[in-house]
N, C-alpha and C positions, 0 to 999 in steps of 0.2 A: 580435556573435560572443561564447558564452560562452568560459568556460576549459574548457571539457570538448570542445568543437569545435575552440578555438586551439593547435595540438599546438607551438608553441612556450611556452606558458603552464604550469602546474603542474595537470592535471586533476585530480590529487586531491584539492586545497584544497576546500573547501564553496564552493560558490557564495553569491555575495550574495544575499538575500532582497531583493530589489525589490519586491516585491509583498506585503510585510508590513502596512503601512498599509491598504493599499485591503483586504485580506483580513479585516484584524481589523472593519475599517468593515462588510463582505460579510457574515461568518459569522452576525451577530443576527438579520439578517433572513433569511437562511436554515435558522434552528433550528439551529445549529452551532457556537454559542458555546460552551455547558457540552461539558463533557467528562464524556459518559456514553455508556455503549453506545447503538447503535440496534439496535434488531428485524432490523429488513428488512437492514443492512450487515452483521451476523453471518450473515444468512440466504446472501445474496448470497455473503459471501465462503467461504461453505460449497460453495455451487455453481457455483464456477468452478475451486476448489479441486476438485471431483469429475468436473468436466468434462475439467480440463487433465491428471490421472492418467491417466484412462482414453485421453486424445488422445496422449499419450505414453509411455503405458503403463508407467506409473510405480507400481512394487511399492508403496513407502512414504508417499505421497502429497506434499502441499507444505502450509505454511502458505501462508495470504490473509488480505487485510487492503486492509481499506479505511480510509486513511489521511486524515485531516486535520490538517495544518501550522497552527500555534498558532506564537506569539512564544517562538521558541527550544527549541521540542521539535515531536514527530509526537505525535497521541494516533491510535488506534486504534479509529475509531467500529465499525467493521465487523471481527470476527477470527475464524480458523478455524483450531485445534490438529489437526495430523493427529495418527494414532495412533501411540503407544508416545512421543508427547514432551508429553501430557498428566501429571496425575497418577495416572490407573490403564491397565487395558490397552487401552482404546479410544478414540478420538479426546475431547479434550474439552468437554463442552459448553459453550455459549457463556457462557450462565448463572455456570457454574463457575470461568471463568477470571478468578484475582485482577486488581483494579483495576491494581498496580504493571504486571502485562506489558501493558497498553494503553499504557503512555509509554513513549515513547523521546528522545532528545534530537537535534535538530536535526540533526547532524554524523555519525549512526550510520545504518546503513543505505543504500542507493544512490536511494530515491526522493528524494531532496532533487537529485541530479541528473536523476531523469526531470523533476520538475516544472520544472527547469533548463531543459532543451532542449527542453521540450514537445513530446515523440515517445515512442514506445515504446521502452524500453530494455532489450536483452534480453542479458543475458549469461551466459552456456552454462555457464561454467567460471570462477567469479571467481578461481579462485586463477591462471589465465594471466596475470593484469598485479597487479605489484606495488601500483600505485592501489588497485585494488578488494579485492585478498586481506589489507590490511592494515587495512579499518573494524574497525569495532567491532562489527557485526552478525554478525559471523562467527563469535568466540567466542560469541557474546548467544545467536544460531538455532541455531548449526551447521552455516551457510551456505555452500552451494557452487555457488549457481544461484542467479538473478533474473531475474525478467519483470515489467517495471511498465508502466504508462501513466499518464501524467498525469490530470487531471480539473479540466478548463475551464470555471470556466461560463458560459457563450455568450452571456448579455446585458450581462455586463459587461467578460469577458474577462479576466477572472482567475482566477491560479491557486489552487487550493483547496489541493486532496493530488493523492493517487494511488490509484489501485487495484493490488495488486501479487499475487504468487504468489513464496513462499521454499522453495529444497530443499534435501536433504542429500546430491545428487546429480548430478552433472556431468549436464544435459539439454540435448540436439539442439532449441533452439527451432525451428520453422522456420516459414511461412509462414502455417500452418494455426494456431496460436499464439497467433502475432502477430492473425491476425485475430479467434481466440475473445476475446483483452484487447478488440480494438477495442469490440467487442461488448459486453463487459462495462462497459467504459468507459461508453458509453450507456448500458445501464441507470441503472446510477451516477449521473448525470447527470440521466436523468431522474427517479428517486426524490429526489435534490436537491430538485428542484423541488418536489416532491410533500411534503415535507417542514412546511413552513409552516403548509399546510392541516390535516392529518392527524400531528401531531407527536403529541398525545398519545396517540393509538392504535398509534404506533409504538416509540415510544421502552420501551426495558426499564424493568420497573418496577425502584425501588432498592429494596438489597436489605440 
């Protein structure tokens, strides 16, 4: 049982990283040790980002971001700036966006408890539970919504990150949602793997 499941416990504390060792051992062999953008997770998190707008019909869009957990921060392999919170008037490219906004630190944002409870974790309205309206991601984004998933990888059973969507917007997650994450999750997952083989064709070149 974590603390985010034991409602006698403190849910808002960070969860322990259990799976810090085996991850950092995980990530070499999976091209995911350097912390540098990838191609294809900017790509991805472009279009899940465009998917989950239009499935919700969301004026102003979301950030996405496909997340890997690093010893004591998130880095951001995969990220997508909707528009007017770039630096000019439309969304920004992935290209374009400074190295600093790919880090985050451990404790900030809510995927450190999706990859927690390894389930989707959808919260509509963070500002409802004093827990969640008080991270740190909130003033960081401008965050008023969360939809994450975890992201397992299946032959060894550990946790990596997350694949997530951020809004500025109180969102009705509902069913239909949840299932486009699951979805994406797999992708995710399967580019993972894909990863290894074809790293240098994907990875962004430095810049």
């Amino acid at each position: 049982m974590t603390a985010f499941d034991d409602q006698t416990a403190r849910p808002e504390l960070v969860p322990v990283d259990r799976e810090l060792s085996a991850r950092m051992r995980l990530l070499p062999a999976l091209n995911l040790a350097e912390d540098q953008p990838i191609q294809v997770f900017d790509d991805l998190a472009a279009a899940l980002a465009a998917e989950a707008a239009e499935l919700v019909a969301s004026p102003v869009g979301f950030y996405s971001m496909v997340n890997i957990f690093k010893d004591g921060y998130q880095y951001f392999a995969g990220m997508y700036v909707p528009a007017g919170q770039g630096s000019g008037p439309s969304q920004t490219a992935a290209s374009e966006i400074p190295p600093v906004q790919r880090f985050m630190p451990r404790d900030q944002g809510w995927c450190v408890h999706t990859l927690d409870r390894r389930k989707i974790l959808p919260l509509e309205d963070i500002y409802d539970s004093p827990r969640w309206a008080g991270n740190g991601a909130v003033a960081r984004l401008g965050a008023r919504t969360y939809l994450g998933g975890p992201l397992i990888h299946q032959s060894t059973d550990t946790g990596i990150g997350t694949i997530c969507l951020v809004g500025d917007r109180v969102t009705a997650w509902g069913r239909s949602s949840v299932s486009l994450m699951k979805h994406y999750q797999q992708q995710t997952l399967a580019l993972i793997d894909e990863l290894p083989a074809q790293a240098p064709h994907l990875l962004t070149p430095p810049r």
